[in-house]
MIMARMAR-298319 format. One record per residue (C-alpha): residue in one letter; x, y, z. Coordinates in steps of 0.001 Angstrom, whole numbers, padded with zeros to 6 digits, always signed. Example, Ala and Ser with C-alpha at 12.3 -4.5 7.8 and 13.67 -1.06 7.14 Angstrom:
# MIMARMAR-298319
A+012300-004500+007800 S+013670-001060+007140 
END
This chain:
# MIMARMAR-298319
X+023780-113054-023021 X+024424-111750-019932 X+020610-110982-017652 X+019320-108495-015601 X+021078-110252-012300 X+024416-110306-013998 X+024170-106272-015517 X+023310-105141-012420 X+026127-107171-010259 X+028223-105295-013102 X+026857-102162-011746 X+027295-103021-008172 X+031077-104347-008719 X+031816-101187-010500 X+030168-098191-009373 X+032788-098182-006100 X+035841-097235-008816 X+034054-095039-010828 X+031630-092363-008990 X+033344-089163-007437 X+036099-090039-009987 X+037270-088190-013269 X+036736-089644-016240 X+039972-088508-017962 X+039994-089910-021332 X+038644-092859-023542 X+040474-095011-024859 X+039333-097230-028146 X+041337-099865-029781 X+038460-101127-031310 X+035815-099184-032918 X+033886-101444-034450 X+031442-103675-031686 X+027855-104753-032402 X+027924-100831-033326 X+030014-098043-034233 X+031786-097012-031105 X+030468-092749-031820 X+032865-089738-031370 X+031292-088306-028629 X+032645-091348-026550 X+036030-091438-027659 X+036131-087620-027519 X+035441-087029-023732 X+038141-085942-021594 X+037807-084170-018061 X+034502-085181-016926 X+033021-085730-013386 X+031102-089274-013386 X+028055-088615-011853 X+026938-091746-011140 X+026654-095186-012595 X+023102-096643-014324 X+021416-099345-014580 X+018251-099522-017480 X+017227-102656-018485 X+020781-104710-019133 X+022399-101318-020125 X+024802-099486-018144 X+025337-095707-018132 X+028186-093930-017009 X+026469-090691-015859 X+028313-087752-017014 X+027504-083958-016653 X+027117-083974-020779 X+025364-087452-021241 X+025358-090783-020510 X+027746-093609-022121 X+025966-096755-022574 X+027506-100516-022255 X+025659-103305-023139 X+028128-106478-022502 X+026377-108534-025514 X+026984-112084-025351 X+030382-112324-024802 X+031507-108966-022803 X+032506-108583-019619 X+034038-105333-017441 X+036926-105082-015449 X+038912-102459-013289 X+042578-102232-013706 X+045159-100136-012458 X+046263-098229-015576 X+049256-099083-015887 X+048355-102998-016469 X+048675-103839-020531 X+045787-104734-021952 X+045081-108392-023842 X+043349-109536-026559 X+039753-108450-026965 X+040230-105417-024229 X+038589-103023-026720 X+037483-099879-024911 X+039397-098206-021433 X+037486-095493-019892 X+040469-093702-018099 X+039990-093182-014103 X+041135-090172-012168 X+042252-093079-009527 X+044719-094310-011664 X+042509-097138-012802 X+040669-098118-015655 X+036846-099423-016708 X+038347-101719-019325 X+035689-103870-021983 X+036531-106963-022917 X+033965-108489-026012 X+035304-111405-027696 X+032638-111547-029896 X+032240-108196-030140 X+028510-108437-029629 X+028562-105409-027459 X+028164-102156-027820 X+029348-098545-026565 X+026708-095396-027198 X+026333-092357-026664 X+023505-090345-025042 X+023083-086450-024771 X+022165-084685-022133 X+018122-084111-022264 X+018088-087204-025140 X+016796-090679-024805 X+018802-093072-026825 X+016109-094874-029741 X+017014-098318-027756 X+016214-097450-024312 X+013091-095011-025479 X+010633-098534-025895 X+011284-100097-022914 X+008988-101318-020329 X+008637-100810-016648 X+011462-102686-014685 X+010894-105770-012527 X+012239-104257-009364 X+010715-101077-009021 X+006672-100591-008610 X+006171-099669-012244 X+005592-103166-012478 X+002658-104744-010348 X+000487-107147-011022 X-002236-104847-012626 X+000936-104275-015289 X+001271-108001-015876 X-002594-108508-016196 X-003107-105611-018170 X-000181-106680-020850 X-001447-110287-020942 X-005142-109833-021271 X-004171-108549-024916 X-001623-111381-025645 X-002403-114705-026636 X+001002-115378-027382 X+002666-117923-024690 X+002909-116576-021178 X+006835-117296-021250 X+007293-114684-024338 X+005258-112315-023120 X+007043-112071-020263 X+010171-111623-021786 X+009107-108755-023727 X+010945-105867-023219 X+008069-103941-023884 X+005774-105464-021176 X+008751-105798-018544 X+012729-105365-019043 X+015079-108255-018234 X+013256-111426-017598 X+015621-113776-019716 X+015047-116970-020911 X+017113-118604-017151 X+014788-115980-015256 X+011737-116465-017035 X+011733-120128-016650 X+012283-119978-013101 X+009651-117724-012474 X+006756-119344-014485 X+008083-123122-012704 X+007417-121013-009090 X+004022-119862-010067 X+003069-123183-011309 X+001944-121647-014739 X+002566-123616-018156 X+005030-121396-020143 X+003084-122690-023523 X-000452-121224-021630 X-002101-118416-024116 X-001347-115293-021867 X-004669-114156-021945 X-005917-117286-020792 X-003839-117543-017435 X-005850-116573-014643 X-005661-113538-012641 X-004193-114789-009188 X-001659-116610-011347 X-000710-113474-012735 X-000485-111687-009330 X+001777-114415-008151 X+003935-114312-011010 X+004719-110642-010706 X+005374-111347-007525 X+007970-114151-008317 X+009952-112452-011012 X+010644-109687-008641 X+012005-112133-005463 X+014042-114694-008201 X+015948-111571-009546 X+016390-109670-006101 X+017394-113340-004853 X+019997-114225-008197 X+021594-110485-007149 X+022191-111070-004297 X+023481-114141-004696 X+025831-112173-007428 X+026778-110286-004902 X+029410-112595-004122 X+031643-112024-006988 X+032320-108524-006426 X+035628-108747-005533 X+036357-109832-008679 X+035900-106025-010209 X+039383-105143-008265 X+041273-108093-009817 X+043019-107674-013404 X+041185-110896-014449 X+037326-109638-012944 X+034397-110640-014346 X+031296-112326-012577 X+029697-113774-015779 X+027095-116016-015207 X+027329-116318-011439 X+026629-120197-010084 X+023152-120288-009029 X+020153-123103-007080 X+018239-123147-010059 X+014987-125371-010503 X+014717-125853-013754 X+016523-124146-016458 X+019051-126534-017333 X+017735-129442-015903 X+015548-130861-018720 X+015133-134503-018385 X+015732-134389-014666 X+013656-134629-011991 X+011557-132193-010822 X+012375-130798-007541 X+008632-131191-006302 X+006848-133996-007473 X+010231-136367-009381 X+008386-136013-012820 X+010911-135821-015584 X+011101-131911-016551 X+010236-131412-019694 X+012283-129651-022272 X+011148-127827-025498 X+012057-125002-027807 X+009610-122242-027744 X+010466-119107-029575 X+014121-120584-030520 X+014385-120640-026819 X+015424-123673-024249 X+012228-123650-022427 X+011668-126309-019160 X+009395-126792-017247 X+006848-129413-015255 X+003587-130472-016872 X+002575-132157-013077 X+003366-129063-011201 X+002641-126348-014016 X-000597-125833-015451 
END
């Protein structure tokens, strides 16, 4: 499933095509994603976009009566299009452009999802979300404050979406293998400067994975655009068996909450 990096290098590649423009008409050839694709989407016709979103690893398409909101899913990806290009298999959902264009979803799983928002509303899914990473919502006081609760692992605490949105299983191992902190470690049990530095690392390994997104952009102007998973330096995710960047000790890999988790038992404690 796509992470925070990736949703918001969506949001990046797109938002160029769609704000200032007309949203003219939608366009659904499937209805039926990880959800029901609602009326009020399919319904709107002549609408300013306002501007485009980013919450957690949804997008929304800010309109004067709402908000539609993508989530790509596992498998999704967005693309703009001039309108006249036909669409292929698994192009589900075209949100028709004033420019001639078109936001067109691809989901070949159909793991996605297309929702609707009112005006005024919060959408049930986006109403229990935590602070996110990249704004100063979260701090280390946050972190400390969610942990000294917890005595669940550090690594799925901090991919709750309640204590912080978007730290994915890549992002989350990355992080915890910078701060040097065990991702098995009882939360409540890792220290307070750990916990500053941590905070601290989340927020420069996703600014850092953006920008290095960044570089796919100009694949949102090509009929085949998608960045997926961009190609990334990374440390340890991956890499179990390997050796460790630092010290040559063999990474360790284990499953911890059905998740890949790696990590160094020299350099993380």
């Amino acid at each position: 499933m796509p992470e925070l990096p990736e949703v918001e290098v969506s949001r990046l590649g797109i938002s160029p095509h769609l704000q200032g423009q007309q949203l003219l008409a939608v366009v659904a050839r499937q209805r039926q994603l990880r959800w029901w694709i609602p009326d009020e989407v399919v319904q709107l016709s002549n609408q300013p976009i306002l501007a485009v979103q980013r919450r957690a690893k949804y997008l929304l398409i800010s309109l004067p009566a709402g908000d539609i909101i993508l989530h790509l899913g596992m498998s999704g990806h967005l693309k703009v299009v001039a309108s006249s290009t036909e669409p292929a298999k698994h192009d589900h959902l075209d949100i028709v452009l004033s420019n001639k264009k078109v936001l067109r979803l691809n989901d070949t799983r159909r793991f996605g999802a297309v929702l609707w928002q009112a005006k005024g509303e919060l959408h049930p899914l986006l109403a229990a979300l935590g602070p996110e990473p990249l704004t100063d919502d979260f701090s280390d006081q946050t972190l400390l404050n969610a942990c000294s609760r917890r005595s669940a692992a550090i690594k799925l605490v901090l991919m709750d979406n309640k204590v912080v949105v978007g730290v994915g299983n890549i992002y989350a191992n990355e992080a915890l293998f910078k701060a040097g902190i065990l991702p098995t470690a009882p939360a409540n049990s890792v220290p307070a400067a750990k916990l500053a530095l941590l905070s601290t690392v989340v927020k420069e390994t996703l600014a850092a994975a953006i920008v290095q997104g960044g570089t796919t952009l100009k694949d949102f102007s090509q009929a085949d655009g998608k960045p997926g998973y961009f190609k990334q330096q990374l440390l340890v995710y991956g890499r179990g068996g390997q050796p460790c960047l630092q010290c040559q000790q063999p990474l360790t890999e284990i499953k911890l909450g059905q998740r890949t988790t790696v990590y160094c038992s020299l350099c993380q404690s």
